[in-house]
N, C-alpha and C positions, 0 to 999 in steps of 0.2 A: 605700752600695750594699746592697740588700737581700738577708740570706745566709739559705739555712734549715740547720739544724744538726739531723743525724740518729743516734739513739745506739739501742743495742740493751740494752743492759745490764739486769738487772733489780733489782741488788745496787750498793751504793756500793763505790769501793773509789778509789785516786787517779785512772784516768784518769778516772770520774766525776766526783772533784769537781775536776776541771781542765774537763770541759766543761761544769763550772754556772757556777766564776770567769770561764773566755771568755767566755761570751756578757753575764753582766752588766757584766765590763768594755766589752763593745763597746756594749752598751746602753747603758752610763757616757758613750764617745768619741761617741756620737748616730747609732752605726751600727744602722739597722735591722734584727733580729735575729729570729728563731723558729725552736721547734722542733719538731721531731718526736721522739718516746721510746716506751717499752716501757708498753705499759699495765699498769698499777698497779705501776709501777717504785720505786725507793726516790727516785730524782732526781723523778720527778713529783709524789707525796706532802710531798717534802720543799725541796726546791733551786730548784724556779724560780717560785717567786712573782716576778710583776713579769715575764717573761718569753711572752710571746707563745707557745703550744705546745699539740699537739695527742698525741694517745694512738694506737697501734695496737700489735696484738698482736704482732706481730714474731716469730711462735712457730718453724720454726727455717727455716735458708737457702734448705730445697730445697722449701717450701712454696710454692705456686704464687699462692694466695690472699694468702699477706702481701708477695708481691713485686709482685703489683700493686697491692694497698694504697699499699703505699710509695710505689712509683714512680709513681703517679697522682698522689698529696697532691704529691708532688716538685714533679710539672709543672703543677699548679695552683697552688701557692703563690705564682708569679710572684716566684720570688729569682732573682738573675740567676746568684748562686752557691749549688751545694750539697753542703754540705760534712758527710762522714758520716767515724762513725770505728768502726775494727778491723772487723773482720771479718765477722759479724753485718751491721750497716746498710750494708755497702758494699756486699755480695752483693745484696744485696734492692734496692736502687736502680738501677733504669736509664732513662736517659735516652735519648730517639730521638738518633740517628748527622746527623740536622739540626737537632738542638736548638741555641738560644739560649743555654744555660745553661751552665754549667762546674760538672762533676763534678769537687770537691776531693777526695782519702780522705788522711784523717788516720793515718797509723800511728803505734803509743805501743810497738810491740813487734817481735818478727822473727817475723812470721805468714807463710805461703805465698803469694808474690804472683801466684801464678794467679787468688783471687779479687779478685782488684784489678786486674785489666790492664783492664777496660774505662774506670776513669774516666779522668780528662783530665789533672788533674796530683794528683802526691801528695809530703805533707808527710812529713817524721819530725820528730822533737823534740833526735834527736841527729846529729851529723855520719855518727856509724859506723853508726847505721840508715839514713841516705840512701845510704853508699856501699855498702852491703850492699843494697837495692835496686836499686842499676843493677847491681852486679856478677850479680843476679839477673836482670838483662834490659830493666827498664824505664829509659826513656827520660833520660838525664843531663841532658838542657835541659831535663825539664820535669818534676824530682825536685826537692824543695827543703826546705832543713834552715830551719827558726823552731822557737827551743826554747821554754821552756816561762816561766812569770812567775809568780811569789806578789805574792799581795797586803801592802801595808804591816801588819804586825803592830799590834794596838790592845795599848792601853799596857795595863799590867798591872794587876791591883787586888791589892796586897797580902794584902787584909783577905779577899779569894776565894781566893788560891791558897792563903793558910794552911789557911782550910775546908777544900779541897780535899784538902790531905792530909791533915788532922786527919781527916775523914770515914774515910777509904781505911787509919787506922791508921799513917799514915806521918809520926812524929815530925818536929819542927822540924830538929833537927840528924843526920836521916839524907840520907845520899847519895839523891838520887832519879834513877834510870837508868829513860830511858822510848822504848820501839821505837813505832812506832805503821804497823804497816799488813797488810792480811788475811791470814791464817793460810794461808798456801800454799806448795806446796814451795820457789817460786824466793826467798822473801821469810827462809829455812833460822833460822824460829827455833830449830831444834832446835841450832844452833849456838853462839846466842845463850846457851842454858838450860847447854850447854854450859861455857861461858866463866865463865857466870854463878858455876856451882855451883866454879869456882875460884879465884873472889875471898876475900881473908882475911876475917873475921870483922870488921873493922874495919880504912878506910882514913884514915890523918891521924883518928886519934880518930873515925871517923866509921862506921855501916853502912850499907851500900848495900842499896838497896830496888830495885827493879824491876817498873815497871808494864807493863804489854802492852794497847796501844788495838788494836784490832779485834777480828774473830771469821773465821771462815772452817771450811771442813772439815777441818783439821789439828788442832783446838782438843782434842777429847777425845783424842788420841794427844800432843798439849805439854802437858797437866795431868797425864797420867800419867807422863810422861818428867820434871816436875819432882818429885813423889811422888818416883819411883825416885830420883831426884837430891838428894833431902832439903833440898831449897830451896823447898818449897811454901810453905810460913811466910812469903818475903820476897817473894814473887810477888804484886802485883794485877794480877788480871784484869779492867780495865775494859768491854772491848766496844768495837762500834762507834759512835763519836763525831759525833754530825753537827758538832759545833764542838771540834774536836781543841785549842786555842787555850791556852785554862785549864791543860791539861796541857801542852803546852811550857812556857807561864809557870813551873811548877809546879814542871820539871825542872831537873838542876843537870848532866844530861848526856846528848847525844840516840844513840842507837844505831843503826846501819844494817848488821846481819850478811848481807845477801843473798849468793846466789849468782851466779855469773860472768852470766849470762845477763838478769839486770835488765837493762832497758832504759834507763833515765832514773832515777828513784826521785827525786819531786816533795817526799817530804817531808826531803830534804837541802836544797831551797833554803826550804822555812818553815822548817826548823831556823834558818837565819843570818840569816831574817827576823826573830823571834823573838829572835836573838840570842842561839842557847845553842850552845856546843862541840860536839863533833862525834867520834865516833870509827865509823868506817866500814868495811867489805869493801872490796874492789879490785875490784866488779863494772861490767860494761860504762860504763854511767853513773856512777858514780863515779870512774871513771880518765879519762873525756871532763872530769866537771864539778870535781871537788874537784882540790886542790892538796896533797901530802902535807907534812905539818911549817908549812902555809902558811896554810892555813882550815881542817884537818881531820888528824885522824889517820887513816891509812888503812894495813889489815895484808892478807894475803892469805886472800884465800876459805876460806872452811872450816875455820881453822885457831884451835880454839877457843883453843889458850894463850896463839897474838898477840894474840886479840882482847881476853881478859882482861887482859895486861900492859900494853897502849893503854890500857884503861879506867880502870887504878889509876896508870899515868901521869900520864892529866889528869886525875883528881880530886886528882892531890895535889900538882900543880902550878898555883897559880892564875894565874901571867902569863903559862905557855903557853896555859891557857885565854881570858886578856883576850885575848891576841894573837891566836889563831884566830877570836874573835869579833869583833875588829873588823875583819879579813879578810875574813872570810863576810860579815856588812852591806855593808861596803863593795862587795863584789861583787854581792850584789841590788842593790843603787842601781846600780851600772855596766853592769849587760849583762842580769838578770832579773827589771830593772821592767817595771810594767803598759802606759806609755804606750811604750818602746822593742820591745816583744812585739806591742800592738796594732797601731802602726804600720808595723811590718811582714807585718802579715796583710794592711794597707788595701792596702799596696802590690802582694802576690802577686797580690791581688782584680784590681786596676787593671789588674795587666797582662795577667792571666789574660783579661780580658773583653774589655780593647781602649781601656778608657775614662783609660786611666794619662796 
């Protein structure tokens, strides 16, 4: 069934690269796929080779000229579904009240759903975002929770990740602790640097290093706030990665400090793709997806000394480490693989349109 996918974004950040994975998965399944994006976005430049898609300025909601852009490309594309995400491309899209088509809007987050009441049905990625939408008014039959899928992890190359940190300064036998996602307040690295700067000097013979993948406007107030914390020395600051990959390989423990209000946090399930341990926040998505003591260590929000004493926990316990990792695998294979994620998009398609 022919879908067009509408994104507004101009920056990568996960719900990005969760709508480059989607569409090339569906691309993969032989679903016919294109999109619409932000021109000269980072996903345009970079993400959808192979991908059917077209550009518009998408400059902001209440602009008149990019809502008829949108909504015109919409109703030419001839997809029988269309499906836009957050806030940005849902507003801008409208379809006529006797269209053919079916407006999907994807939400990744708890945005205001005044700008979403016109489309037809809408997705979350977690249970508590769907029931926080109808507790907000829209419609329970035609509200629907499909979470989210990583792709299978490609196998590792030794002889690259050693590079990798040999490059970065990060000796063979140091702890490598690595966050990876953009510098914003809800994502509370400050927390993180926090925890960080209360680690001993050495854990099981070992120092702990701490890489940070992304960037974001938080970036010059977390270089200074490690400065002040006197841990600027074990800090890299890598940036953002358009293939994050090498760096889980890389890591010997993955970090998730967010605060309560994360939605999902996409790179909890490539952590256990990947196959690295896990010590995490208690935020929205993480109490939905992780298991504590079970796939994941998990302490409460903001509370830099738990997070520290989790982190010297599992680095210095290795077979609570094997145990959480072959928990988290085991759980992508059982419920956030690609074709179990896809095939239940075909299905909403189906019924959404009549054709199921």
């Amino acid at each position: 069934m022919a879908s067009l996918h509408i994104i507004a974004s101009r920056q990568m950040g996960g719900a990005e690269r969760w709508f480059a994975r989607f569409l090339h998965a569906m691309q993969r399944a032989g679903e016919p796929v294109s999109a619409l994006v932000r021109r000269d976005s980072e996903l345009a430049r970079h993400h959808l080779d192979g991908i059917a898609h077209a550009q518009a300025p998408m400059r902001t909601v209440w602009d008149p000229l990019s809502r008829h852009e949108v909504s015109r490309y919409a109703r030419l594309s001839g997809a029988q579904v269309v499906q836009t995400y957050m806030s940005r491309a849902t507003r801008l899209t409208r379809l006529a009240r006797d269209s053919a088509q079916v407006h999907v809007a994807r939400l990744g987050g708890y945005y205001g759903v005044h700008g979403f009441v016109h489309a037809d049905a809408w997705v979350g990625n977690t249970r508590g975002l769907c029931d926080w939408m109808v507790r907000n008014g829209l419609p329970a039959e035609r509200v629907f929770h499909i979470g989210n899928f990583v792709e299978t992890a490609r196998p590792a190359d030794a002889a690259a990740v050693s590079a990798l940190r040999g490059a970065h300064g990060i000796a063979a036998d140091d702890w490598l602790i690595v966050h990876a996602a953009r510098m914003v307040a809800v994502k509370d690295h400050a927390n993180l640097l926090n925890a960080f700067a209360r680690l001993p000097a050495e854990v099981a013979g070992r120092r702990p290093r701490l890489a940070l993948l992304g960037d974001g406007p938080l970036r010059p107030a977390l270089v200074a706030r490690a400065a002040a914390l006197g841990i600027a020395s074990r800090i890299v600051w890598v940036g953002w990665q358009h293939d994050p990959g090498p760096w889980f390989h890389a890591a010997d423990l993955m970090v998730f400090p967010s605060r309560d209000e994360e939605t999902l946090g996409n790179v909890l399930l490539e952590a256990w793709s990947h196959r690295r341990p896990i010590v995490a926040t208690a935020f929205r998505g993480a109490r939905e997806l992780a298991r504590h003591g079970e796939d994941a260590l998990i302490v409460p929000c903001g509370d830099a000394a738990a997070l520290a004493h989790a982190i010297v926990e599992l680095l210095g316990d290795s077979g609570l480490a094997t145990r959480l990792i072959a928990s988290g695998a085991s759980r992508v294979a059982d419920e956030f693989s690609e074709a179990i994620i896809i095939d239940r998009y075909r299905d909403l398609y189906a019924r959404l349109t009549g054709s199921g």
